[in-house]
C-alpha positions in Angstrom: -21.6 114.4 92.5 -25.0 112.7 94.2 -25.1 110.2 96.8 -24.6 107.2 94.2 -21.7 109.0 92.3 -23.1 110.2 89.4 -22.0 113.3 88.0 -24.1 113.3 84.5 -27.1 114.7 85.8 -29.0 116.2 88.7 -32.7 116.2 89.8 -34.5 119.2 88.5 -38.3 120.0 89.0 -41.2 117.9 88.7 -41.5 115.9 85.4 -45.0 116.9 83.3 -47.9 114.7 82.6 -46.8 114.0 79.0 -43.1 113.6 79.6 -44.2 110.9 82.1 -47.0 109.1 79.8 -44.6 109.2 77.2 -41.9 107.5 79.3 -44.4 104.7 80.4 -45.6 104.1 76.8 -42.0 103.5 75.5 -41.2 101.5 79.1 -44.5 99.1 77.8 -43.1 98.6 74.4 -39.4 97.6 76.4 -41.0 95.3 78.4 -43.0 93.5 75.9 -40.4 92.9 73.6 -38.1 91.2 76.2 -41.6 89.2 76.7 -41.2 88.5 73.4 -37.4 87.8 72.9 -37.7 85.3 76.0 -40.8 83.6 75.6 -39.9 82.7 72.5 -37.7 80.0 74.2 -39.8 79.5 77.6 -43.0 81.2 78.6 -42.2 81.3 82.1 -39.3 83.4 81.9 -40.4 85.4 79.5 -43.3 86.2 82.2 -40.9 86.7 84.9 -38.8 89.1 82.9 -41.5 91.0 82.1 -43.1 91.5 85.6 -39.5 92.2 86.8 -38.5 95.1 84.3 -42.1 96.7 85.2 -41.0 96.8 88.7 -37.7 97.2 89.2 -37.2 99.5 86.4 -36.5 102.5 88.4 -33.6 101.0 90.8 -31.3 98.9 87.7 -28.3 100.3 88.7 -27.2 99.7 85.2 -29.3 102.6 84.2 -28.6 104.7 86.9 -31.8 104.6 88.5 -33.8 105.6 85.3 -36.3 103.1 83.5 -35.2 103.1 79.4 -38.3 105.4 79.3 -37.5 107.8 81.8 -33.9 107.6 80.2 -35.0 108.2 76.5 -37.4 111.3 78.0 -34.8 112.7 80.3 -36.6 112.0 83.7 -35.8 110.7 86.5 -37.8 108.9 89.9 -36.2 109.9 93.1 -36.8 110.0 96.8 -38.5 113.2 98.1 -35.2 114.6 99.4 -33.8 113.6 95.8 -31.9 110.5 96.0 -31.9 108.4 93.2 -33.4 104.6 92.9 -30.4 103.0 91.9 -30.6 100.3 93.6 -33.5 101.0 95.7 -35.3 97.9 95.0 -38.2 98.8 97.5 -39.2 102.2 96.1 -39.1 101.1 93.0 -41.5 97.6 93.7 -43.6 99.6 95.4 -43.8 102.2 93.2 -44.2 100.6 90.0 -47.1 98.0 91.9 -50.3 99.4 91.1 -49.2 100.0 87.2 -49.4 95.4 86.7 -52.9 95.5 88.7 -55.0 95.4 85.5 -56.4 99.2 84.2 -55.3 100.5 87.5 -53.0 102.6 85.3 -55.6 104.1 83.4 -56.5 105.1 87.3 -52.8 106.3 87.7 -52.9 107.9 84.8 -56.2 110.1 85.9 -54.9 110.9 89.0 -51.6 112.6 87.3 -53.9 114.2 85.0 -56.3 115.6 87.5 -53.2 117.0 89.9 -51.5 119.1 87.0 -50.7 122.7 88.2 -51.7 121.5 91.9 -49.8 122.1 95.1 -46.9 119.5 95.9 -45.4 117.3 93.2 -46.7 115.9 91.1 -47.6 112.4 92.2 -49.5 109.3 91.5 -50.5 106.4 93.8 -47.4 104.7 93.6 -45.1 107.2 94.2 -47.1 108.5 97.2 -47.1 104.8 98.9 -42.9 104.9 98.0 -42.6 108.4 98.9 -41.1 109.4 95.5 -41.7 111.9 92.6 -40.3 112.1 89.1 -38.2 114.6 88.1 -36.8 116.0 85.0 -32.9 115.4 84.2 -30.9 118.3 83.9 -27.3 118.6 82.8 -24.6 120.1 85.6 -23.5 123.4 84.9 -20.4 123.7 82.5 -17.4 124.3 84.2 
């Protein structure tokens, strides 16, 4: 069991470039349709829920620390020693920051791209200013 009781799955190594694109496109789709669902009855909060599930996303404890991308694509953003966002409000604002600065994703995104197969994990801005990597989800061992 990790530090935040959960049993159902344990970092592993670094998450790929796809795997993580993937994760972010399916993450933009969640957060516009809450846009969507809310702002249909008032704009403003339709607005705030959408800048606040692109944030906090990694640290919902009701998602054990996993955006419903990183869920759906079995990956995960931890701390550098591993410990999961759940809950980790901070990390996860601060990692998440850059990606609702307009096209600074599309630098984001480069950046993964360009550090494939490099030394170190594999990080973008954001996770280098929050001191966190994304790893892939691995089941525990059978018993």
């Amino acid at each position: 069991m990790d530090d935040n009781g959960d049993e159902s799955s344990k970092p592993g190594g670094d998450a790929g470039f796809e795997a993580r694109v993937v994760a972010a496109i399916i993450d933009s789709f969640i957060a516009v349709g809450i846009y969507m669902v809310l702002a249909a009855m008032w704009k403003p909060l339709g607005n705030l829920a959408l800048l606040g599930y692109l944030l906090a996303r990694d640290a919902l404890p009701f998602l054990e620390g996993q955006s419903i991308g990183k869920k759906i694509m079995k990956l995960r953003a931890v701390t550098m020693d591993g410990k999961s966002l759940s809950g980790n409000w901070q990390a996860s604002i601060v990692r998440n920051l850059s990606l609702v600065i307009p096209f600074f994703g599309l630098v984001e995104a480069y950046m993964l791209y360009s550090r494939q197969g490099g030394d170190g994990p594999l990080q973008r801005f954001g996770d280098e200013w929050a001191k966190t990597r994304v790893v892939t989800v691995t089941a525990p061992p059978a018993i």
